[in-house]
C-alpha positions in Angstrom: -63.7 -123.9 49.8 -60.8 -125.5 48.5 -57.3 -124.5 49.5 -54.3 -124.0 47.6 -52.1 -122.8 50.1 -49.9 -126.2 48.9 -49.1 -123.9 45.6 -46.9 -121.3 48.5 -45.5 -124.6 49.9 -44.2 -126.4 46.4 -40.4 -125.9 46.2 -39.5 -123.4 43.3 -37.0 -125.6 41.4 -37.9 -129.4 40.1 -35.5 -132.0 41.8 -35.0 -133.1 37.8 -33.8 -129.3 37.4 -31.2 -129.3 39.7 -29.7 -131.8 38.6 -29.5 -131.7 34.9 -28.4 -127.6 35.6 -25.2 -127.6 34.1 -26.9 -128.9 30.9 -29.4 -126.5 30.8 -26.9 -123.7 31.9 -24.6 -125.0 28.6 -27.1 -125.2 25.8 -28.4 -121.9 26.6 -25.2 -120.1 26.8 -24.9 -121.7 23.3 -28.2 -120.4 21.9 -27.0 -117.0 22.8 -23.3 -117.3 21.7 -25.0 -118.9 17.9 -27.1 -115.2 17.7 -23.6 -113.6 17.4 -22.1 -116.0 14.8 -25.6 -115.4 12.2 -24.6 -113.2 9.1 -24.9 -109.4 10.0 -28.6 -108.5 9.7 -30.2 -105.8 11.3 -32.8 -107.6 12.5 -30.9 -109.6 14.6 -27.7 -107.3 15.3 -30.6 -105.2 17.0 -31.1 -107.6 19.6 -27.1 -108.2 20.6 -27.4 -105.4 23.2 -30.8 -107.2 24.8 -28.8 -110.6 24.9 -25.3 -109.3 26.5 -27.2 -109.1 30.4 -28.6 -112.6 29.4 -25.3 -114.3 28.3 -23.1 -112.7 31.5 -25.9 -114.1 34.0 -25.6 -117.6 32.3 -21.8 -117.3 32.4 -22.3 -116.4 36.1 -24.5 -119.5 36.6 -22.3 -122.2 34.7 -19.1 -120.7 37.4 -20.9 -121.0 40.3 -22.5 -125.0 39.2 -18.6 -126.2 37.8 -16.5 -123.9 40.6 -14.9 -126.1 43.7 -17.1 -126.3 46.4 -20.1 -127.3 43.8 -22.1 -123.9 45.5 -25.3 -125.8 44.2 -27.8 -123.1 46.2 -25.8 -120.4 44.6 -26.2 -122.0 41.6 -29.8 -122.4 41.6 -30.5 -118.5 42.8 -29.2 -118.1 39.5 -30.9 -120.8 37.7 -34.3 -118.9 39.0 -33.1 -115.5 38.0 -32.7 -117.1 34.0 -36.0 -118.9 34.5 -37.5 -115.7 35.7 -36.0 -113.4 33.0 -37.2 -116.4 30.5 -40.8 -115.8 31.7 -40.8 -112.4 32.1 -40.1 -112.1 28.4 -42.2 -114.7 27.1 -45.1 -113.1 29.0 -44.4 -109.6 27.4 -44.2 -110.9 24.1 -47.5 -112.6 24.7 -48.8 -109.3 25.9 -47.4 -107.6 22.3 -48.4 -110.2 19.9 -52.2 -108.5 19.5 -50.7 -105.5 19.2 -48.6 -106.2 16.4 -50.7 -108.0 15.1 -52.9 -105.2 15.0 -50.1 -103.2 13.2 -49.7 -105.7 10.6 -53.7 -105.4 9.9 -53.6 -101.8 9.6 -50.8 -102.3 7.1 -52.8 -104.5 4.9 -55.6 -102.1 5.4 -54.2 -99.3 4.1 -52.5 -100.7 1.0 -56.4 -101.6 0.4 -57.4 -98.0 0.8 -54.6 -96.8 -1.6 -56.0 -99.1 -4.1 -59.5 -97.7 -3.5 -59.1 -94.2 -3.0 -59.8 -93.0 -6.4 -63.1 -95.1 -7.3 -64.4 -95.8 -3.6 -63.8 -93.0 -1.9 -66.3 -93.1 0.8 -65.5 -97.0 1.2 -61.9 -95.8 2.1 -63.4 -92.7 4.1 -64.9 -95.9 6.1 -62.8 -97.9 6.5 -60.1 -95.6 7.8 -62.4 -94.2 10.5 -62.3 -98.0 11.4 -58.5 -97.8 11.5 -57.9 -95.0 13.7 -60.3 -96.3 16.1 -58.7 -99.6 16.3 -55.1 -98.1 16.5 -56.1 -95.6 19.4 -57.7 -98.5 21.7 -54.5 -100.2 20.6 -52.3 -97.6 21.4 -54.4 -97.5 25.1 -53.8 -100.8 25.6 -50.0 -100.4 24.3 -49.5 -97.5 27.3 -51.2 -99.6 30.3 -49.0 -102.6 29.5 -45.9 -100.2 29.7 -46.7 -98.3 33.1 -47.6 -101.9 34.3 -44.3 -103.2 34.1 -42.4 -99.8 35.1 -42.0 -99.5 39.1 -44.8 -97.0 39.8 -43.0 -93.5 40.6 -45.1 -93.0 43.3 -43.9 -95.8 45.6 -40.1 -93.9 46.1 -41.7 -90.7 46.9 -45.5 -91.1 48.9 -45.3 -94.7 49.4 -47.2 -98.2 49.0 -50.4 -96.7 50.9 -50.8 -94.2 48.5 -49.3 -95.9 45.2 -52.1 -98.8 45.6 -55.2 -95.8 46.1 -53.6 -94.3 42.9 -53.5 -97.8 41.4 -56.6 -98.9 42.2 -58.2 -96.1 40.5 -55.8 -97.2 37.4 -57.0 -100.6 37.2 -60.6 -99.9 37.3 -60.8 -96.8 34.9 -58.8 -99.3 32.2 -60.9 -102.8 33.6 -63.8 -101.3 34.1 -63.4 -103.5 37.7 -64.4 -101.2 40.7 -61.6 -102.1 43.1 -62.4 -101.1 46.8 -59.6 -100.5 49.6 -60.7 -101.1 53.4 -57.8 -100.4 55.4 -57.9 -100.9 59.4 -54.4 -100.3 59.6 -52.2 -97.2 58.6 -49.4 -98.8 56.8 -46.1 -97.1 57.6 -43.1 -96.9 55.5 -41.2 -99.5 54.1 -38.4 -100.4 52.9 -38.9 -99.7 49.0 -38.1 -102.9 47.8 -40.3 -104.4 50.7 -43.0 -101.9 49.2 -42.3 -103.0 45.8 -42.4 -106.7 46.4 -45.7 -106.2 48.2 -47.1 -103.5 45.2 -46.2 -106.8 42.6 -48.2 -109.3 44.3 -51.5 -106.9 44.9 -51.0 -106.4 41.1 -50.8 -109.8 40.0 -53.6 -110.1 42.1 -55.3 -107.8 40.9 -54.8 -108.8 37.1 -56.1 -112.6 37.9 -59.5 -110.9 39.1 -59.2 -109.2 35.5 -58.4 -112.4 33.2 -60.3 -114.9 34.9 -63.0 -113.7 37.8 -65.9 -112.6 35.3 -66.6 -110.0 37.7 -67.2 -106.0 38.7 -65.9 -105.7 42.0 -62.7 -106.6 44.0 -62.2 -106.1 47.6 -58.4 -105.2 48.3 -58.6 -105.3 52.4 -55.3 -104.5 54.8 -55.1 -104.9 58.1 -52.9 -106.2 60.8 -52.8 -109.3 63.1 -50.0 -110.3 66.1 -46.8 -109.5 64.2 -48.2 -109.8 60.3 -49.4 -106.9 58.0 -52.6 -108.8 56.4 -53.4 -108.0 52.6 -56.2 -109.7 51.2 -57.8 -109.7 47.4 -61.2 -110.7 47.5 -63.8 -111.0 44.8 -67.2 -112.9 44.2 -66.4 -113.9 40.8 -66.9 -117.5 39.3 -63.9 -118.8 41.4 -62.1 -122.1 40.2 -61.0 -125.8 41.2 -57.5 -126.6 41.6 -57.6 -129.1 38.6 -58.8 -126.7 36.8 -55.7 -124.5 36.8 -53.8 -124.6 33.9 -51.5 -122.0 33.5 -50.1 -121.2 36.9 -46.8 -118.2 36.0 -48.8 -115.9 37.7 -49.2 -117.9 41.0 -45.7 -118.7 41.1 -44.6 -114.9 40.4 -46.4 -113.9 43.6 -44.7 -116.8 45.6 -41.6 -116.2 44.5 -41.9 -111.8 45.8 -43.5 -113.8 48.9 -40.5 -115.7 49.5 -38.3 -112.0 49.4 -40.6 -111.4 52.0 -40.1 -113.9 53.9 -44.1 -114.1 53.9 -47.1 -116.2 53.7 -49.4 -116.4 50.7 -52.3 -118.5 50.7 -55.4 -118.5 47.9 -59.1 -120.0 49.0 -61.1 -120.6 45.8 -64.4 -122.9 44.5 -66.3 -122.8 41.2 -69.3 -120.0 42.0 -68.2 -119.1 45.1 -65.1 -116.1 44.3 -61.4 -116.3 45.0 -59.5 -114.9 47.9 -55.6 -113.9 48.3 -54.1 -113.5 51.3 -50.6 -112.6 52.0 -49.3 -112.1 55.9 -45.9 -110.4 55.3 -44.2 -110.3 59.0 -44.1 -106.6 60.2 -40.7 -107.0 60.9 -39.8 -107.5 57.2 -36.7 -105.5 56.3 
């Protein structure tokens, strides 16, 4: 088995980041002050109230690389919260882009059936029971994505024990990926941002058994060992070689929750032979 517990090891920032920052932090304060200089459109005067949160945290970033003192750790929390946004957005636009470009199909599709409707009506009869098929498995798809990336409302009120049954049950109706929970330990109540942190890595665990394990079961396992909570993903899927990872986002996104934690996360993988997550979060994790 080849271990990539080096991925939780690698620092977060590139050496060559931190020191170009306050170039970085200045160009893309600029990018964001040119959106507000562009002729009034709609369009774009739509997006000013999405930017505003953006353009204060970059502001925020540049003061604490320039201030006295040169707060350079301070300065790089806030370089990863803009990276983070950054890829946070990128990944939900990726997530959109079949959508509408589903939308922009159906658009074409139905100008067709105007045209038709009068010679051809049973072609159009056809093709929009097509259409409404396609827009409802799009419209599925549309609602999972949005409850994946809202905090789930059970984790406030029941907690992350019963959240991640409830889950589970989520992820295989929609993945049609039986996901089994073996728990030798009652987990008790957490902090809820603990909880959270720990709910966003299972997920992203979870989703990486969906995109890339070509298989119907996972194995999501909790237990406990000297002062750790252990939480393991398991599946028997067609695992992977390190040199053969090429995108990575979703490994770093669970390393950077297991650094909140203060925890461990470590992933055992081959080609044939299934991948396995395991993250020891120290019990004392407040």
């Amino acid at each position: 088995m080849n271990d990539l517990a080096a991925v939780s090891a690698a620092p977060t920032e590139a050496p060559d980041l931190i020191k170009q920052g306050e170039q970085i932090l200045a160009e893309a304060e600029a990018r964001l002050l040119a959106l507000f200089t562009q002729p009034d459109d709609q369009a774009e005067h739509s997006r000013l109230p999405s930017i505003l949160p953006s353009l204060k945290l970059l502001r925020a970033a540049r003061s604490a690389w320039c201030g006295d003192g040169h707060d350079r750790d301070k300065a790089q929390d806030h370089l990863r919260l803009v990276r983070r946004q950054e890829q946070i957005q990128e990944r939900i636009a990726a997530s959109l882009k079949s959508t509408g470009q589903l939308l922009a199909n159906a658009a074409v599709e139905l100008a067709a059936c105007r045209l038709l409707l009068r010679n051809e009506p049973l072609t159009v009869e056809k093709g929009l029971i097509s259409l409404e098929n396609e827009l409802r498995a799009s419209l599925e798809e549309l609602r999972w994505l949005l409850s994946d990336l809202q905090t789930p409302p059970l984790l406030q009120e029941l907690g992350l024990a019963a959240t991640l049954t409830r889950y589970a049950q989520r992820f295989s109706d929609h993945y049609g990926i039986r996901v089994s929970i073996n728990s030798a330990v009652s987990l008790p109540r957490l902090p809820v941002t603990v909880e959270l942190a720990i709910f966003r890595i299972i997920q992203e665990g979870l989703r990486n058994v969906a995109r890339h394990a070509r298989t119907g079961h996972a194995l999501l396992a909790l237990s406990s060992l000297d002062r750790y909570w252990i939480i393991q993903i398991s599946d028997h899927g067609r695992g992977f070689a390190p040199e053969d990872l090429v995108d990575a986002s979703g490994l770093i996104d669970m390393q950077e929750w297991a650094e909140l934690l203060q925890a461990r996360l470590q992933i055992t993988s081959a080609p044939g032979q299934g991948t396995t997550l395991t993250l020891r979060v120290p019990t004392d994790v407040s």
